[in-house]
C-alpha positions in Angstrom: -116.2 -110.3 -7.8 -119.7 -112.0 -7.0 -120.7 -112.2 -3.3 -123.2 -114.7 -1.7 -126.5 -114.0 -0.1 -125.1 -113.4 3.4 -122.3 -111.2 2.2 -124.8 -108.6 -0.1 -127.4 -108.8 2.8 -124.9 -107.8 5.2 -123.1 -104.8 3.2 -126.8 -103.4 3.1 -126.2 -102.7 6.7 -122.8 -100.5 6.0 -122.7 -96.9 3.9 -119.8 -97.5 1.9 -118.9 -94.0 1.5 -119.5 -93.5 4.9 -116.1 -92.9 7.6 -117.7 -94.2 10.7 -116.3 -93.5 14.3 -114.6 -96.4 15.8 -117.0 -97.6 18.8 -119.8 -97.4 15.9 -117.6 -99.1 13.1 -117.2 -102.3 16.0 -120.2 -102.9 16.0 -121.2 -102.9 12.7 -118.1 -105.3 11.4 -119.6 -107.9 14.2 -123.3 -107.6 12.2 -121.6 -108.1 9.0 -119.6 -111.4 10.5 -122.0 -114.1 9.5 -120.0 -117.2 8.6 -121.0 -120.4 10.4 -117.3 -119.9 12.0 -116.2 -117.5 14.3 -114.6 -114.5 11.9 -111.2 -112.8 12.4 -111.9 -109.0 12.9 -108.8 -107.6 11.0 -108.0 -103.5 10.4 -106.7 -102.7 7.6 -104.7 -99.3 7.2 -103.4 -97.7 4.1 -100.2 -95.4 4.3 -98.6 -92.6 2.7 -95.1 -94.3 4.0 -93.1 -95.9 0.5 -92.0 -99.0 1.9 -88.8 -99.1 -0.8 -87.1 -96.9 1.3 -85.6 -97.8 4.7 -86.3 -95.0 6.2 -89.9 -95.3 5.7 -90.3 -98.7 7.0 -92.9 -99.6 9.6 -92.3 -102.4 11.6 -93.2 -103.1 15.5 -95.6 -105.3 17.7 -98.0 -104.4 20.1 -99.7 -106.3 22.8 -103.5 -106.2 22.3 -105.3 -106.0 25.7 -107.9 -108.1 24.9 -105.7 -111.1 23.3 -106.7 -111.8 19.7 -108.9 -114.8 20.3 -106.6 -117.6 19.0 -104.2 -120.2 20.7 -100.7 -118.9 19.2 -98.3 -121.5 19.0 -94.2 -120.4 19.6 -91.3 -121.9 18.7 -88.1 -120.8 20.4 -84.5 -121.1 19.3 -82.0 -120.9 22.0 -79.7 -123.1 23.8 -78.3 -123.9 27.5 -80.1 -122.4 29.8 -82.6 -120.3 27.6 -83.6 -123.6 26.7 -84.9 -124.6 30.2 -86.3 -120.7 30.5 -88.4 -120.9 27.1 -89.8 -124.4 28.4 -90.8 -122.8 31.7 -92.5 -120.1 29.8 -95.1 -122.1 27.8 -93.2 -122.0 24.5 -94.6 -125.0 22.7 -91.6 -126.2 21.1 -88.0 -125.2 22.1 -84.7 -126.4 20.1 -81.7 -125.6 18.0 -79.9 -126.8 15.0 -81.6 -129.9 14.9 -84.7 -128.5 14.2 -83.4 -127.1 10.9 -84.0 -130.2 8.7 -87.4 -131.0 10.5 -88.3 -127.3 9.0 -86.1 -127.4 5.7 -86.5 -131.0 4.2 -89.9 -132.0 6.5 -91.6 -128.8 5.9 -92.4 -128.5 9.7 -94.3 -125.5 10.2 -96.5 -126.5 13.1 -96.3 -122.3 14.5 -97.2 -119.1 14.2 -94.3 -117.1 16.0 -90.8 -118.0 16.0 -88.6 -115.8 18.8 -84.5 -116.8 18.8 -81.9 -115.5 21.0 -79.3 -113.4 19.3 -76.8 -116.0 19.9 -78.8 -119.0 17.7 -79.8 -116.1 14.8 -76.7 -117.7 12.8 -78.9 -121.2 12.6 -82.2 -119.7 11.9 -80.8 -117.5 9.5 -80.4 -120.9 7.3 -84.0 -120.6 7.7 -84.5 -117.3 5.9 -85.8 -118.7 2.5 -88.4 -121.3 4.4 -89.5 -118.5 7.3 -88.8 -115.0 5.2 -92.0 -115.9 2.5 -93.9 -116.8 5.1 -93.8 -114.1 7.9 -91.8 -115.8 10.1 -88.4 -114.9 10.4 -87.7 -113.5 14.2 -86.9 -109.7 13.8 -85.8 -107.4 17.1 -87.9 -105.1 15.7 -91.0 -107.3 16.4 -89.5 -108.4 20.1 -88.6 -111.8 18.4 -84.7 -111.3 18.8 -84.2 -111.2 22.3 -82.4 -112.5 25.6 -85.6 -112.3 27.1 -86.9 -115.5 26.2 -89.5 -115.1 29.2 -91.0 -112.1 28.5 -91.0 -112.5 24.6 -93.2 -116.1 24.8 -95.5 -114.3 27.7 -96.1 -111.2 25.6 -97.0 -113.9 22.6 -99.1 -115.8 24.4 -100.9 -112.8 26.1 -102.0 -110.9 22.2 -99.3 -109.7 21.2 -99.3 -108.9 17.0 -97.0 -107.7 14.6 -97.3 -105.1 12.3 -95.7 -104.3 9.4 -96.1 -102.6 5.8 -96.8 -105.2 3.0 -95.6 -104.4 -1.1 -98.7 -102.0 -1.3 -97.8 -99.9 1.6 -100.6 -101.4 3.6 -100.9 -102.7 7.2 -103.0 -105.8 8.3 -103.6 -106.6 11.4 -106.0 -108.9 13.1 -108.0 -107.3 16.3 -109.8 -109.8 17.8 -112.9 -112.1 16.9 -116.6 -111.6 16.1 -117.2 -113.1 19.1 -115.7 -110.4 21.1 -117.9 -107.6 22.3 -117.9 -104.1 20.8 -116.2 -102.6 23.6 -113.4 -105.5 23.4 -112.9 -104.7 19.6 -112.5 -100.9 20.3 -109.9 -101.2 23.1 -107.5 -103.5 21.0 -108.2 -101.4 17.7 -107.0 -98.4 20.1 -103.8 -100.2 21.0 -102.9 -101.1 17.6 -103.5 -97.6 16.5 -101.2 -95.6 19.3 -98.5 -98.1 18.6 -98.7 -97.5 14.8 -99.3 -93.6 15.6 -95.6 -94.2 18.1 -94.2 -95.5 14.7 -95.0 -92.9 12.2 -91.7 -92.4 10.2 -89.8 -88.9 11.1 -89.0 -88.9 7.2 -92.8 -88.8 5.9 -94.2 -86.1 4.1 -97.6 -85.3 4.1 -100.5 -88.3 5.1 -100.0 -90.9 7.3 -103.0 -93.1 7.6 -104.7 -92.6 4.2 -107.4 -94.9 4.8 -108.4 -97.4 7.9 -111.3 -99.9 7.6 -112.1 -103.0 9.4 -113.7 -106.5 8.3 -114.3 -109.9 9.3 -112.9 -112.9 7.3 -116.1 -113.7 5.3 -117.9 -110.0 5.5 -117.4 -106.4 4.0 -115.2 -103.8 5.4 -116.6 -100.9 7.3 -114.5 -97.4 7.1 -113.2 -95.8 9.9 -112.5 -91.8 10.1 -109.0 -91.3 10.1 -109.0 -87.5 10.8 -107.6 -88.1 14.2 -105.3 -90.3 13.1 
């Protein structure tokens, strides 16, 4: 794969075979963010888990302390008065079964979270073919299956992010923005990394975190040194 100008001078910056220490490897991955936009700063960890087996899954949601730099929209599925509550909130869009065709035949997806109260998970399972491919579908494991509508849409709106293995066995997860300072970076890198550290499967042998590296949208990855880890 051929990179532009900015990319190769940027990489020059980075020892690829080098496992930096996380406060160092922050503020490398902001030098090596020079798009015209302001970059995602995502992490990247590779497991030892096998994700084919239930027992090995990893799956969970932390809340960054430092947000992650975007305005998340949530839609809420509930009814009554878990309607009025989600509202109240600051969920962007609240509903129930009527919402289903606007998603199914309309191809609404004007979101990026979707929480449900157990109670509606009967409608938005009707969903699961339009929200499933996507990343979308609430889960309790996530927080997104819940009673507490309040807390769920707060947590949301305050930075939290899901985490969860993909087909290769490997996590992504975004951290903040170039924009954010170093020290900013470090602390929500170190949140995402107790949480996943909380979630290490009982029924794994050997390594857990084979690799971790992070990188902006447009840049080159930078290693991190996941001895501690």
């Amino acid at each position: 794969m051929r990179h532009g100008k900015k990319y190769v001078e940027a990489a020059k910056a980075i020892e690829r075979s080098k496992m930096y220490e996380a406060a160092e490897a922050m503020e490398l991955v902001k030098k090596a963010a020079v798009a015209k936009f302001d970059e995602t700063i995502e992490c990247h960890i590779r497991t030892g888990c096998d994700g084919r087996h239930a027992d090995q899954q990893v799956r969970g949601a932390v809340v960054l302390p430092n947000g992650t730099g975007r305005s998340i929209k949530v839609l809420v599925f509930a009814k009554g008065a878990k309607l009025d509550e989600a509202q109240a909130a600051g969920a962007d869009y609240v509903g129930g079964d009527e919402l289903i065709p606007k998603i199914q035949n309309d191809g609404w997806l004007d979101f990026d979270v979707v929480v449900a109260t157990p109670d509606m998970m009967g409608v938005v399972g009707r969903l699961g073919k339009v929200l499933g491919p996507k990343g979308l579908m609430p889960n309790p494991k996530a927080g997104t299956v819940t009673m507490d509508v309040t807390k769920a849409v707060n947590d949301i709106k305050a930075g939290k992010v899901e985490y969860r293995l993909d087909k290769a066995n490997i996590i992504h997860v975004p951290i903040g923005k170039a924009s954010f300072s170093a020290d900013k970076l470090k602390e929500n890198f170190d949140a995402l990394m107790a949480a996943l550290v909380k979630a290490r499967p009982a029924t794994l042998k050997g390594q857990y975190m084979k690799s971790i590296s992070v990188a902006p949208t447009m840049g080159p990855g930078v290693k991190i040194n996941n001895a501690r880890y």
